[in-house]
ZAMARGU-4260 file (C-alpha; in steps of 0.2 Angstrom, whole numbers, plus 5000, padded with zeros to 4 digits):
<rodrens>
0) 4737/4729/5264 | 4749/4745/5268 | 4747/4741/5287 | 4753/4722/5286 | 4768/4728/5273
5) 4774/4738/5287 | 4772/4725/5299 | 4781/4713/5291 | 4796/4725/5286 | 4796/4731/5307
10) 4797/4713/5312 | 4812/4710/5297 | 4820/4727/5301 | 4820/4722/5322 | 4826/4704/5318
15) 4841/4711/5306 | 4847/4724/5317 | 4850/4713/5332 | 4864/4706/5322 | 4875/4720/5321
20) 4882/4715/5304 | 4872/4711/5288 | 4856/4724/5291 | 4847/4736/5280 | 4858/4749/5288
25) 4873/4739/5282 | 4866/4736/5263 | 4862/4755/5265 | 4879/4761/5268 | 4887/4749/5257
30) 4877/4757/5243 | 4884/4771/5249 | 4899/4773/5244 | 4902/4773/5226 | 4894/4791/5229
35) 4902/4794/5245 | 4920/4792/5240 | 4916/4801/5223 | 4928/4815/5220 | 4936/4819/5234
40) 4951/4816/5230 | 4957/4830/5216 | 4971/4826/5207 | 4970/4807/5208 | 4968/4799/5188
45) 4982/4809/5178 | 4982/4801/5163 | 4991/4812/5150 | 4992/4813/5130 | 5007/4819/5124
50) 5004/4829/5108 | 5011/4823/5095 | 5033/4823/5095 | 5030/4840/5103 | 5037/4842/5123
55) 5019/4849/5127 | 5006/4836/5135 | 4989/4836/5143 | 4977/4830/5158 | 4959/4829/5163
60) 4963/4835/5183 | 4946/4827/5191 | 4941/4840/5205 | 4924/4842/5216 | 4920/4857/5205
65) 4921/4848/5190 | 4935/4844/5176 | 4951/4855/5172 | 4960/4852/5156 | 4978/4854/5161
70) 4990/4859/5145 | 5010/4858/5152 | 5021/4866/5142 | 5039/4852/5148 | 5053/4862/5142
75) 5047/4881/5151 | 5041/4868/5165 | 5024/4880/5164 | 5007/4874/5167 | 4991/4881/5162
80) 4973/4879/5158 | 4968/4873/5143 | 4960/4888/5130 | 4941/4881/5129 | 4942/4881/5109
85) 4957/4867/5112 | 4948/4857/5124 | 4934/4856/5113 | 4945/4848/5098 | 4952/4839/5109
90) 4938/4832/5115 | 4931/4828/5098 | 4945/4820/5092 | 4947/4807/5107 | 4928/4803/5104
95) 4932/4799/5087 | 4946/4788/5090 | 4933/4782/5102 | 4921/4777/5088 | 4934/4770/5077
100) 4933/4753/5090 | 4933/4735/5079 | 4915/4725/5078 | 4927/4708/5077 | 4921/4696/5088
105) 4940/4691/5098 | 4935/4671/5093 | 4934/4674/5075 | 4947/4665/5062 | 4953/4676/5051
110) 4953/4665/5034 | 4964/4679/5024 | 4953/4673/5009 | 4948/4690/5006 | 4962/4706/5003
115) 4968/4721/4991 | 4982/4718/4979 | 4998/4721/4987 | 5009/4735/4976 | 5030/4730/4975
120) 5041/4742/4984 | 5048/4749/4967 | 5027/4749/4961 | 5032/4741/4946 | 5021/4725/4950
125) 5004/4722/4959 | 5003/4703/4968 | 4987/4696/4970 | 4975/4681/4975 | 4965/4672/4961
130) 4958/4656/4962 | 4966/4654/4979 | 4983/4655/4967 | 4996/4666/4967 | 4998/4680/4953
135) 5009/4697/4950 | 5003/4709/4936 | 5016/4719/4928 | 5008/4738/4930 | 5017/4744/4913
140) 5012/4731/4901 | 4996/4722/4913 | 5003/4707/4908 | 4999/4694/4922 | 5008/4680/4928
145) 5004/4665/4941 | 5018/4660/4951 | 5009/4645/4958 | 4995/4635/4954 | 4995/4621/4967
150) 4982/4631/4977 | 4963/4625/4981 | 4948/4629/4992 | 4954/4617/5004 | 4974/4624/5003
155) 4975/4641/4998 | 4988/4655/4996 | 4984/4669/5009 | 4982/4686/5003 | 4993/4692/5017
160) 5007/4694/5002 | 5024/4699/5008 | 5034/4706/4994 | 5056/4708/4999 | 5063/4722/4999
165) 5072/4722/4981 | 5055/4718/4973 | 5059/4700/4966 | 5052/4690/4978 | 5035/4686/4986
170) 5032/4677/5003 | 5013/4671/5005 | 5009/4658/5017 | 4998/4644/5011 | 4983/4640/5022
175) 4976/4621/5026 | 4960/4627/5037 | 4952/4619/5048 | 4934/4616/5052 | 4926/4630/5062
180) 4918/4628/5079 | 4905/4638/5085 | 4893/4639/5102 | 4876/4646/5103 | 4865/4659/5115
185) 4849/4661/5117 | 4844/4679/5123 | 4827/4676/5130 | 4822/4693/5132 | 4829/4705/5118
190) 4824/4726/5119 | 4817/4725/5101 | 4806/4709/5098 | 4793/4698/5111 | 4803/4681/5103
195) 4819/4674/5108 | 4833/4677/5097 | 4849/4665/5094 | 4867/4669/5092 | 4882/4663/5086
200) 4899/4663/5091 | 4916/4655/5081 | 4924/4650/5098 | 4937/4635/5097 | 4940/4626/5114
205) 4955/4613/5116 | 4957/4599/5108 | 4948/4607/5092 | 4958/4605/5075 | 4966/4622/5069
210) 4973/4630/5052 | 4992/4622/5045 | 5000/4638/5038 | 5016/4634/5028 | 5027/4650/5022
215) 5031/4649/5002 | 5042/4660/4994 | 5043/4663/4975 | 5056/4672/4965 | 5046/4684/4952
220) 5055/4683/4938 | 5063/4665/4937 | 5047/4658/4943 | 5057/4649/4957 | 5044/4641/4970
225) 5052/4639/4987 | 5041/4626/4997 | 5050/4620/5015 | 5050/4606/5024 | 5038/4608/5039
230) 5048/4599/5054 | 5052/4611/5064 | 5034/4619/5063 | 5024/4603/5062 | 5014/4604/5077
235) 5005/4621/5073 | 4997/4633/5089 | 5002/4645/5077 | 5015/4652/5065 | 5018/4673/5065
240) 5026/4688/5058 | 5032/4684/5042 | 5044/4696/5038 | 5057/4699/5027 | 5076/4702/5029
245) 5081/4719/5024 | 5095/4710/5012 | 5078/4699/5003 | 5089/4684/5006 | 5077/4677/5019
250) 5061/4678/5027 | 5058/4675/5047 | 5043/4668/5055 | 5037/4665/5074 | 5030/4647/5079
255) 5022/4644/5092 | 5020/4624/5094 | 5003/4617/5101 | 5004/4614/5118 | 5016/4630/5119
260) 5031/4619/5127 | 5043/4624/5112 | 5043/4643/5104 | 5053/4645/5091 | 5056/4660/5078
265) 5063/4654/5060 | 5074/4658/5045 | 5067/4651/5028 | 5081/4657/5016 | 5075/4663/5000
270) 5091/4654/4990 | 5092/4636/4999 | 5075/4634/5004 | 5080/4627/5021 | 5076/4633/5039
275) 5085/4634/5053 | 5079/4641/5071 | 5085/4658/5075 | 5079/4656/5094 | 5072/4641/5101
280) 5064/4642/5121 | 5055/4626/5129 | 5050/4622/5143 | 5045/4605/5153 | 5027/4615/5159
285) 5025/4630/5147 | 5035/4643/5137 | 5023/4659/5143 | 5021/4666/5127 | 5011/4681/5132
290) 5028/4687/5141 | 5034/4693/5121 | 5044/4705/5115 | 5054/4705/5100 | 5065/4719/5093
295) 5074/4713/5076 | 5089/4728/5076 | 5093/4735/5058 | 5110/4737/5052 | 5117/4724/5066
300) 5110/4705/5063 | 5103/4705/5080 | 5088/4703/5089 | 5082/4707/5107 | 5071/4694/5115
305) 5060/4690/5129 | 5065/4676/5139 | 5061/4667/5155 | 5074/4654/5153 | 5086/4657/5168
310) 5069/4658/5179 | 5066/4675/5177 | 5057/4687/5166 | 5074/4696/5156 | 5081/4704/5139
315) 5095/4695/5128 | 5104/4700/5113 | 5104/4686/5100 | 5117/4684/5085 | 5108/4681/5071
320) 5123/4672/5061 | 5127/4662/5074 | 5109/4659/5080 | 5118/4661/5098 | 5115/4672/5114
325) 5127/4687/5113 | 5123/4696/5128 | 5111/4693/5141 | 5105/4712/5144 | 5094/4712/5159
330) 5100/4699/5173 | 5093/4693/5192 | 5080/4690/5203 | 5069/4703/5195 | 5055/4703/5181
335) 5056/4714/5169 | 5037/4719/5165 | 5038/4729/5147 | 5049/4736/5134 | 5042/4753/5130
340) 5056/4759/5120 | 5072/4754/5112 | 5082/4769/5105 | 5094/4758/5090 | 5105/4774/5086
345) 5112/4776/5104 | 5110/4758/5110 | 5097/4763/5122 | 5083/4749/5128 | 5066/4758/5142
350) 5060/4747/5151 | 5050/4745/5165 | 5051/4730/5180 | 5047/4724/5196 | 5055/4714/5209
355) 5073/4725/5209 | 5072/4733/5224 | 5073/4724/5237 | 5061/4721/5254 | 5050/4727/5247
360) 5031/4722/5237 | 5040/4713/5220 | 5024/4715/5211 | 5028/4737/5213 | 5033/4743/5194
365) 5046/4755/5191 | 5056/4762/5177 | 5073/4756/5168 | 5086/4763/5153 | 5100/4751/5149
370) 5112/4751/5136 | 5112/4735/5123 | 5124/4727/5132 | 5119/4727/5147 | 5127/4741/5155
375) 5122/4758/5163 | 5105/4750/5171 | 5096/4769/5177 | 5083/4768/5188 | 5070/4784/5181
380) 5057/4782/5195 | 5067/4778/5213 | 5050/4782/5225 | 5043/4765/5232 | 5025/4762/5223
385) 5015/4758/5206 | 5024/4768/5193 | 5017/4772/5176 | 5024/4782/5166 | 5022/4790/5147
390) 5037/4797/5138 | 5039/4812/5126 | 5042/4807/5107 | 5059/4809/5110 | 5061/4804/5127
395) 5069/4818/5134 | 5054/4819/5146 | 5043/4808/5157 | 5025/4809/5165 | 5026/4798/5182
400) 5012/4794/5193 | 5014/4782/5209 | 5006/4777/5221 | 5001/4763/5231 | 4983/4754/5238
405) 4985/4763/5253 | 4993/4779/5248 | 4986/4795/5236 | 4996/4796/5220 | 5008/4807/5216
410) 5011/4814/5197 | 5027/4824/5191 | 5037/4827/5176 | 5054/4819/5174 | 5070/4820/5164
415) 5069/4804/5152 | 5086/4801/5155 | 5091/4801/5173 | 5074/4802/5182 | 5075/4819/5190
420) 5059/4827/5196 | 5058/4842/5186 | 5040/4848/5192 | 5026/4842/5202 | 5010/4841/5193
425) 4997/4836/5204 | 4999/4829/5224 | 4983/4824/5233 | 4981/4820/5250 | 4968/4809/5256
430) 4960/4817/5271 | 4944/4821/5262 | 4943/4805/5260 | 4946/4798/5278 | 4935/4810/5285
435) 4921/4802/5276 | 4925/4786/5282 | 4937/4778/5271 | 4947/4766/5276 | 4964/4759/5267
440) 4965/4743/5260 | 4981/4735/5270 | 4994/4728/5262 | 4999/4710/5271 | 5013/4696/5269
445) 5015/4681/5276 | 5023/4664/5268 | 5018/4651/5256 | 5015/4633/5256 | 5034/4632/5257
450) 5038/4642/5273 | 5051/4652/5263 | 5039/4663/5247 | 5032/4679/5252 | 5015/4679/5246
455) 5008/4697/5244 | 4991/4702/5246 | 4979/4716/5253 | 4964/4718/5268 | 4948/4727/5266
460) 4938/4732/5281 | 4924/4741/5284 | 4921/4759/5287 | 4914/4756/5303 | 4926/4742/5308
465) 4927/4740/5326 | 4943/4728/5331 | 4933/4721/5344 | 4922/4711/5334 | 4923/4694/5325
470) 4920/4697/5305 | 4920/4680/5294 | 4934/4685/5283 | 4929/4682/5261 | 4942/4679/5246
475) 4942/4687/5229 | 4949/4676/5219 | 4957/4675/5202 | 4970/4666/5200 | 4982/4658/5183
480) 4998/4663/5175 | 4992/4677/5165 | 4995/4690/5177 | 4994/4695/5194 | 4977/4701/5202
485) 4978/4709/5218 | 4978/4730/5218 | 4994/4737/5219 | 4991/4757/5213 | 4978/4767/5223
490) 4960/4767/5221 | 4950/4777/5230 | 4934/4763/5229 | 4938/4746/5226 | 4918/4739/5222
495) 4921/4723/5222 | 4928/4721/5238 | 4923/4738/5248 | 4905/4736/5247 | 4906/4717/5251
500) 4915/4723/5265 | 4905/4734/5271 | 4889/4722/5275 | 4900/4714/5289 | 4917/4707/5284
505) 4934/4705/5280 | 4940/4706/5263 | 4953/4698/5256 | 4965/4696/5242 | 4982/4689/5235
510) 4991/4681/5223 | 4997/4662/5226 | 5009/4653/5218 | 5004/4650/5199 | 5001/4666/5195
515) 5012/4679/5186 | 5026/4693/5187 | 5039/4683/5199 | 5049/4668/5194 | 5045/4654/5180
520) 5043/4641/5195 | 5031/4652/5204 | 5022/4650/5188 | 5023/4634/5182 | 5018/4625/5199
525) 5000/4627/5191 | 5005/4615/5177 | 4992/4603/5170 | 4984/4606/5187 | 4976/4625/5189
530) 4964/4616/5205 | 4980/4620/5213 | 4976/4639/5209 | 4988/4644/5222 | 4975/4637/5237
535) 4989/4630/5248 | 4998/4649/5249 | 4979/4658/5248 | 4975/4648/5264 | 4994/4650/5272
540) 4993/4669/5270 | 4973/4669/5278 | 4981/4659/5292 | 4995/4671/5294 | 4981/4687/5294
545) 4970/4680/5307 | 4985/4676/5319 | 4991/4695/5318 | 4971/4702/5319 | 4960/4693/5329
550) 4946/4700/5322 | 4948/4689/5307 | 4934/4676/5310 | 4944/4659/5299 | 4930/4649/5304
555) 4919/4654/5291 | 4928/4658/5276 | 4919/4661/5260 | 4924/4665/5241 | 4918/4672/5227
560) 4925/4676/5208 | 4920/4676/5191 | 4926/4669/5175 | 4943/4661/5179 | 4939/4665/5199
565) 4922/4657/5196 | 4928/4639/5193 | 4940/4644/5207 | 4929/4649/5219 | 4920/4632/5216
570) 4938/4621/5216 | 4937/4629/5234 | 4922/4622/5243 | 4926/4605/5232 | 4944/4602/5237
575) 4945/4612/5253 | 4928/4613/5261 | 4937/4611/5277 | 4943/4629/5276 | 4931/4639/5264
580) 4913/4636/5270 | 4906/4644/5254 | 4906/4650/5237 | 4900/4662/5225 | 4904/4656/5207
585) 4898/4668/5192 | 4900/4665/5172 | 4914/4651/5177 | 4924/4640/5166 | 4921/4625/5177
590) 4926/4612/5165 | 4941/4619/5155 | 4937/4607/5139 | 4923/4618/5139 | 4931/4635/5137
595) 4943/4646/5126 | 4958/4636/5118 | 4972/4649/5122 | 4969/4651/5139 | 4969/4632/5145
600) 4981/4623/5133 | 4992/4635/5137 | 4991/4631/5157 | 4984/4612/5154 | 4992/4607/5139
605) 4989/4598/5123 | 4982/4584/5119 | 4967/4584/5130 | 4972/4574/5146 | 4965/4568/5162
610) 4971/4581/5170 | 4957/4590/5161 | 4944/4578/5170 | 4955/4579/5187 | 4951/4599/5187
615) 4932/4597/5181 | 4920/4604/5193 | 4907/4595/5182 | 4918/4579/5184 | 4921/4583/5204
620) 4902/4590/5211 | 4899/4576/5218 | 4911/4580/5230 | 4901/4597/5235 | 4896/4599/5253
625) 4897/4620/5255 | 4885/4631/5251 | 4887/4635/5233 | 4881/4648/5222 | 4880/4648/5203
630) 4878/4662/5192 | 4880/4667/5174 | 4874/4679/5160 | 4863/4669/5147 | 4874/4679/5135
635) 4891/4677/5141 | 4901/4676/5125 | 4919/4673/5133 | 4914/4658/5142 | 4901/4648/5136
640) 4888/4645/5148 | 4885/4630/5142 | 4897/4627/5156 | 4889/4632/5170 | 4872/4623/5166
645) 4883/4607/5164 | 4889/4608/5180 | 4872/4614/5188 | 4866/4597/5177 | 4881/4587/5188
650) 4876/4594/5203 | 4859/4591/5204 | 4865/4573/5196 | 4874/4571/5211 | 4859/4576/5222
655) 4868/4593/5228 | 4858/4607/5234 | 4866/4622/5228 | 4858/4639/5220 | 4859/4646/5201
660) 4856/4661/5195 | 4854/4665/5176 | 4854/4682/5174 | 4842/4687/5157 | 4853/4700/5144
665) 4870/4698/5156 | 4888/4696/5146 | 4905/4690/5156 | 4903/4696/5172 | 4902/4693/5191
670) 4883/4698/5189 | 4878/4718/5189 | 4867/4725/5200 | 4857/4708/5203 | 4872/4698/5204
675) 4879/4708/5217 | 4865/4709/5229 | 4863/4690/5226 | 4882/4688/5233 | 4879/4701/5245
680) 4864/4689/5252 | 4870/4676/5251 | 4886/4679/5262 | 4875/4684/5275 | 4866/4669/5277
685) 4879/4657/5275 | 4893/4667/5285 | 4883/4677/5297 | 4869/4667/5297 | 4858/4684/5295
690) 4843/4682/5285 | 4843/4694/5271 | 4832/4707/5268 | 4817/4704/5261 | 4820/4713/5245
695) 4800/4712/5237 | 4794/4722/5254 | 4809/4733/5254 | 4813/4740/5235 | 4830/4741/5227
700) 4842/4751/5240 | 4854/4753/5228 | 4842/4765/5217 | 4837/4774/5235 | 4858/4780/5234
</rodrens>
């Protein structure tokens, strides 16, 4: 039996070989290189803790020979080695905080039916929730008084009490729920018991009916009950930070209308009753919510607000009297990414942003001071490249570290207030790492559907890439207006894409129009149509690749993604087989009635529509002719797999020949270690039509590495 074994894996061995691309050689080598590239770079993940509001910090420095514990004392610019009996606390106190993670599942309605007694700022009364009722106990005499009694199971007071700043009044909000949805997994194989076990998850997808909150407030001594009228909240997302003024006189609160076109944050006044909107944004498409910040400013009846309004990501003052914009703080063709700091006493906002310097990757993030009013803008991290940086307590100090896809990162310390390098901490270099054969990912741009947008993305070739080959060139997609995707700092093993790469292709990935971090419009173009995912740019820029390098073989395209990029990748061999031939799709939302409500009524909209059905791959798989591959974990609890096997149902509805993989045990993810050597396979059969090895006679390279 031995002697036909090796027959038959001489005769798959001679057949694979010939190829060039996609042989055992090739699968051997891409297994290779997690271990290959390992440490060879010393140096290269700075991550420092600053301790405490001290001017001292400290960083694991990753060499060949093994972890250094860095302690840098910023103000005698010293650095040393951390004394072992620091490192060990050190150590034992980030795996506790490491222990302290939250069991809540992310889907799960907090009801607020359930909470301690909340004491009054003078502690000379205790609020609390009875009977879904509103009371106060006196704490010298434990009298107890109900301020309301209009509260039910099915419309209850919320144990989330806020209590003014004086101490006479009470801000509850009162909570009309709704009925919970759920969805359901079966995990076929559990570690502990031979039968199946089900489980449960609270998961509400769009469409679904959700909680009313309405804000009440009630003076404690007069008994006063404050109910108002719900007009300009009426249409409930949700409603947010219920806070009071520091003068007691009113209360503010954040809504976020259903459909997430209008964003609005609120004053209910604790002597009229009445609210009035503070800030209002709207939007035709969709007020990106997720671009938030909010800083109410004491002493001044101001606030500094996020806005995308003029196009662009930017900071304004608000008067708060006159519910007007006082200043816009941040201004032009830029995005500001995050507010890290804002320093009230001296006026003082940090910041950091992308987009400012010009000819340049606008997707690259650098650090920003400016006063209030818009003045003395101070550029703290001038060197081109993916800047993150951590500020002292105080900051009087910074920790930079940049770098780019294609260059080694660099990490120094900073004066906080004008940016100047006041020591280099670590500088690697990367020839280690090219002499073992590493290759740099290449940064490419080339314009978008319109001829005039720079669309930014990278290349990944193999370590043995020879120009005078033909390799069939495969997307990584992920596409939407949550963020941008494509790898701007270093890295010195990109998985996803390297090993991929490696069998026998080009690699490719970039952001299209409709996805984050430039203007509102390069957004919003997604808008109630996320099929679009950007496909006209994506196939532009692949265009525009293969007509500088040849060696790009655009007949045969394929794509692969997962979550997000797996209903993508399908989109792609359903409304473009003429340029992507074929398509790995793992744990997809492919119908996006099917998936999380926060993700796709913000980017499809509410009510449900038939834009929903127009971007249903369950709707659309009779309109497969590619090569398709499906895969997902039966125990994906971020997108339901339910999805996936609806459309596999369509599919084979529809008479489609296409391949499904359910991976036993698996959660969210483009597939583990038998996903990936399912994508690897089945690129090489579909793109350079290579059979794959035959993995039964062979054995798991991957454990052989």
């Amino acid at each position: 039996m031995k002697k036909i074994h090796l027959v038959l894996l001489g005769v798959l061995l001679s057949v694979t070989i010939s190829y060039g691309q996609g042989t055992i050689d090739d699968y051997k080598r891409a297994y290779s290189l997690p271990e290959k590239f390992r440490n060879l770079i010393p140096g290269a993940n700075v991550y420092p803790r600053w301790l405490g509001d001290t001017h001292s910090f400290w960083y694991v420095n990753n060499t060949s020979a093994g972890d250094e514990y860095i302690l840098v004392d910023a103000d005698k610019k010293k650095r040393t080695i951390m004394p072992d009996s620091m490192k060990q606390r050190l150590q034992a106190e980030a795996a506790q905080m490491a222990g302290r993670r939250s069991s809540r599942y992310w889907g799960e309605w907090d009801d607020e039916k359930t909470g301690d007694s909340i004491p009054s700022p003078d502690k000379q009364r205790i609020a609390f929730i009875k009977n879904s009722n509103v009371y106060v106990k006196e704490v010298a005499s434990g009298q107890i008084k109900a301020l309301s009694n209009d509260g039910a199971a099915g419309e209850y007071y919320s144990t989330d009490i806020r209590w003014s700043p004086d101490s006479r009044k009470l801000a509850v909000m009162k909570i009309r729920p709704a009925e919970r949805q759920y969805f359901y997994m079966v995990e076929s194989s559990p570690a502990d018991q031979l039968q199946p076990k089900l489980h449960t998850r609270e998961y509400a997808k769009p469409g679904d009916a959700l909680p009313f909150y309405v804000p009440h407030i009630f003076h404690v001594e007069s008994g006063q009950h404050l109910a108002p009228s719900t007009e300009l909240f009426a249409s409930q997302y949700y409603l947010a930070r219920l806070e009071w003024e520091a003068d007691s006189k009113s209360v503010l609160f954040e809504y976020n209308q259903r459909g997430h076109q209008v964003y609005r944050v609120l004053e209910f006044s604790a002597e009229t009753g009445l609210v009035r909107p503070l800030i209002e944004e709207t939007s035709d498409t969709f007020v990106n919510y997720r671009r938030y910040f909010r800083k109410d400013l004491a002493g001044t009846n101001e606030i500094i607000w996020m806005s995308e309004r003029d196009n662009w990501n930017h900071l304004y003052l608000i008067d708060k009297a006159s519910a007007k914009v006082k200043a816009q703080i941040t201004k032009g063709e830029w995005y500001v990414r995050e507010v890290l700091y804002v320093d009230e006493e001296n006026r003082l906002i940090y910041f950091s942003a992308s987009g400012m310097a010009k000819k340049e990757d606008p997707y690259l993030v650098r650090y920003y001071r400016i006063n209030i009013d818009g003045s003395g803008l101070t550029c703290l991290s001038l060197e081109e490249g993916m800047h993150t940086a951590w500020f002292s307590a105080d900051r009087k100090y910074m920790v930079d570290v940049w770098s780019k896809v294609d260059v080694a990162p660099k990490a120094v310390l900073r004066d906080g207030k004008d940016g100047k390098i006041l020591m280099e901490l670590e500088s690697p270099n990367l020839t280690a790492l090219k002499e073992a054969g590493w290759i740099a990912p290449e940064p490419f741009v080339a314009k978008g559907r319109d001829n005039k947008t720079d669309i930014w993305g990278v290349i990944y070739r193999p370590t043995n890439f020879d120009p005078k080959k033909k390799y069939p060139v495969i997307e990584y997609i992920y596409a939407g207006p949550g963020s941008a995707y494509t790898q701007k700092a270093f890295r010195p093993f990109m998985a996803t894409a390297q090993q991929i790469a490696e069998l026998g292709f080009i690699v490719v990935q970039c952001d299209g129009m409709g996805t984050s971090f430039r203007s509102k419009a390069f957004e919003s173009i997604i808008y109630k149509n996320l099929k679009d995912a950007g496909f006209p740019d994506r196939k532009a820029w692949i265009k525009a690749a293969a007509n500088k390098y040849p060696f790009m073989d655009i007949e045969k395209v394929g794509i692969y993604g997962a979550s997000a990029g797996g209903q993508e990748a399908m989109w792609a061999v359903l409304f473009h087989p003429e340029f992507y031939k074929a398509a790995y799709a793992a744990c997809g939302c492919h119908d996006n009635r099917m998936d999380k409500i926060w993700w796709n009524e913000q980017w499809m909209g509410y009510p449900v529509d038939s834009s929903y059905i127009a971007c249903s791959n369950v709707e659309n798989a009779h309109l497969l002719t590619r090569p398709l591959m499906l895969m997902v974990g039966e125990l994906d609890d971020n997108v339901d797999p339910a999805s996936t096997m609806q459309v596999a149902n369509a599919l084979i509805k529809a008479g489609k020949e296409f391949e499904l993989v359910i991976v036993p045990g698996m959660n969210h993810t483009l597939g583990g270690d038998y996903g990936d050597r399912k994508r690897f396979d089945f690129f090489v059969k579909h793109l350079l039509n290579v059979t794959p090895p035959d993995w039964n006679l062979i054995g798991d390279l991957k454990k052989s590495n």
